[in-house]
N, C-alpha and C positions, 0 to 999 in steps of 0.2 A: 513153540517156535523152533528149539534147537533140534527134534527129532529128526534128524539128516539121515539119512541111509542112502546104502544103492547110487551111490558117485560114479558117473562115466560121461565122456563123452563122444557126440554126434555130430555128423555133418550137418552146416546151418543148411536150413530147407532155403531153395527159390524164392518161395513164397512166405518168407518170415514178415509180420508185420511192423516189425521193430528195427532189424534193422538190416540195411540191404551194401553188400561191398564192393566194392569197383576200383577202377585205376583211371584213375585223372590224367591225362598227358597235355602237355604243352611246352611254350617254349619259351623261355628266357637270356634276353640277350644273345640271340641265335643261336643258344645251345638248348637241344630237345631234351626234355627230361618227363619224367613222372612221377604220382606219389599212387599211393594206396588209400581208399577212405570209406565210410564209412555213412551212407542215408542214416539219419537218422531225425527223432520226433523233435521237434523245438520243445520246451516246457519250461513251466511255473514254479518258484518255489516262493513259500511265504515263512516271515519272522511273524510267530504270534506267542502274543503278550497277553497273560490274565489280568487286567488291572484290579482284580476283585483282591485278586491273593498275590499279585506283584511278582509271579513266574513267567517264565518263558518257555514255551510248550512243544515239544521237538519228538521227533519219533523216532524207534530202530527199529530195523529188521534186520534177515539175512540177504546178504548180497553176493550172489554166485563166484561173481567176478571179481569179489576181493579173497573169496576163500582160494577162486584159483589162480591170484596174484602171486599167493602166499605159499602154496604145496607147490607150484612151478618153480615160483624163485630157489626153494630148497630142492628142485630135481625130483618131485615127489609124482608120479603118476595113478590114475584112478587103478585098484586096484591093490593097491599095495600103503594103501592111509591109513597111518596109524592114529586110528580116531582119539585116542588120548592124547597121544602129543600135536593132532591138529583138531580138535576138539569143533563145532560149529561156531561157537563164539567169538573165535579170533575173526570172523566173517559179519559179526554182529556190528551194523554201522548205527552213528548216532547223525539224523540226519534232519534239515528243516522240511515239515511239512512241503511238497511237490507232487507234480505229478507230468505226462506227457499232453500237449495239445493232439491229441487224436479224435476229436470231433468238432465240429460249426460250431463254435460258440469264440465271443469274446476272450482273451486273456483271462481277465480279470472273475468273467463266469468261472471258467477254469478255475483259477484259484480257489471261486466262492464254493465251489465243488469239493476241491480235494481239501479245504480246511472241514467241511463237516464229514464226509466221507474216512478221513486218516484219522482226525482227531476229533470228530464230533460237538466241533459248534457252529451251531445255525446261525450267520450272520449276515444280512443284505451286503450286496458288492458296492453300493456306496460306502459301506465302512472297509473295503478291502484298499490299500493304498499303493499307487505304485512306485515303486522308486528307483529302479534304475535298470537296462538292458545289456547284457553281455553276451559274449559269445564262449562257447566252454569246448572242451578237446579239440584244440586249435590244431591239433597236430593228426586227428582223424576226421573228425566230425563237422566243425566250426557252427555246432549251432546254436541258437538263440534259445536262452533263458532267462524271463522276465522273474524280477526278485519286488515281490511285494511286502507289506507291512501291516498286520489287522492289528488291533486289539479288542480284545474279548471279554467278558466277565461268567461268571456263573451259572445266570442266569441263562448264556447263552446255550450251554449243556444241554444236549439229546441225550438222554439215555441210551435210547438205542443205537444211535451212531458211533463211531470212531472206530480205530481197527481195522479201514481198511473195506474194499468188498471184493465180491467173486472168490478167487483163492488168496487172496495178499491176506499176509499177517503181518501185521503191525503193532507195535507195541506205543504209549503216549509217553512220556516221561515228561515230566516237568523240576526245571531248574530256577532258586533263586538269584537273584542278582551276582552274589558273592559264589555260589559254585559255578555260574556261565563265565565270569572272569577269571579262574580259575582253568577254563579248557582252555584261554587265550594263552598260558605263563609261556616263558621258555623254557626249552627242556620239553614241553609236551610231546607227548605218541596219543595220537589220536585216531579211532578209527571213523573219519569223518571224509566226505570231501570237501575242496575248494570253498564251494558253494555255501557249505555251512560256516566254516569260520569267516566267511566274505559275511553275512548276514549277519552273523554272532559280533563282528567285529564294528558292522553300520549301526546294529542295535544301541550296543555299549558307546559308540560316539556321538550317538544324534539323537535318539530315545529315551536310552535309559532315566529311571527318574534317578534327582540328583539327589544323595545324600549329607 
């Protein structure tokens, strides 16, 4: 996953499928103004639960846009990255199962998609559960991400699934109880977003089993 080389960047194409930029204008209380934003895909993320072995199943990868969160905020430009002291990892997110709605299907299909797809268990969409709609980069984007809930067992295991397909790499990970509480403490540096501690946090207040 961490083999990164060959860092630069390009102008976004016209024709990006992901995401498209514009300027909103309008007017408020008779004064004209505008913002800057960003088309982009609605999507799914899902909290899944092994009930066999009592984890909670989550995945990382690299994510571009937090490696160049991180070289930016330091004034670091492509070319000049000192791959030691910015290593790929600091870029390595730990994130809930997700994915983008980019074709005809239900939500909930979606989701039943990218839990075997990311994390490789085959499960019907009536065990996918939904539980609540947000809106997420309210300050570019404002779109909609549906946060569902599975649980899973063992038995539901493809072998050959998870990981991701096409070129995504993905890594599974799985947390007990006592270490997913643990990324809630204060004091934590997380490289997560919103979305995951939002899920991680509905988990441990509605679902988790009580001990």
């Amino acid at each position: 996953m961490n083999n990164i080389t060959d860092i630069h960047y390009g102008p976004l194409p016209a024709d990006s499928p992901y995401v498209k930029p514009f300027r909103f204008h309008y007017t408020q209380n008779g004064k004209q103004k505008s913002w800057d934003l960003l088309k982009v895909h609605d999507s799914v993320s899902i909290v899944i639960f092994n009930v066999t072995r009592k984890k909670l199943v989550f995945v990382k990868q690299f994510r571009p846009a937090v490696y160049h969160g991180v070289i930016s905020s330091d004034g670091v430009e492509p070319g000049s990255i000192d791959m030691t002291k910015y290593p790929p990892e600091i870029a390595v997110t730990m994130e809930l199962c997700a994915g983008i709605i980019d074709k005809p299907l239900s939500t909930v299909e979606i989701a039943r998609e990218e839990i075997l797809e990311e994390c490789g268990y085959d499960i019907p969409a009536n065990r996918v559960e939904e539980i609540i709609r947000y809106r997420s980069g309210v300050g570019t984007s404002g779109a909609e991400q549906t946060l569902f809930y599975a649980e899973v067992t063992d038995a539901d295991k493809v072998s050959s699934a998870g990981g991701g397909v096409d070129d995504e790499i993905i890594d599974v990970v799985e947390y007990d109880l006592e270490e997913a509480r643990k990324l809630t403490d204060k004091g934590t540096v997380i490289t997560s977003p919103p979305s995951f501690l939002f899920g991680l946090l509905w988990f441990l207040t509605n679902r988790a089993p009580k001990t």
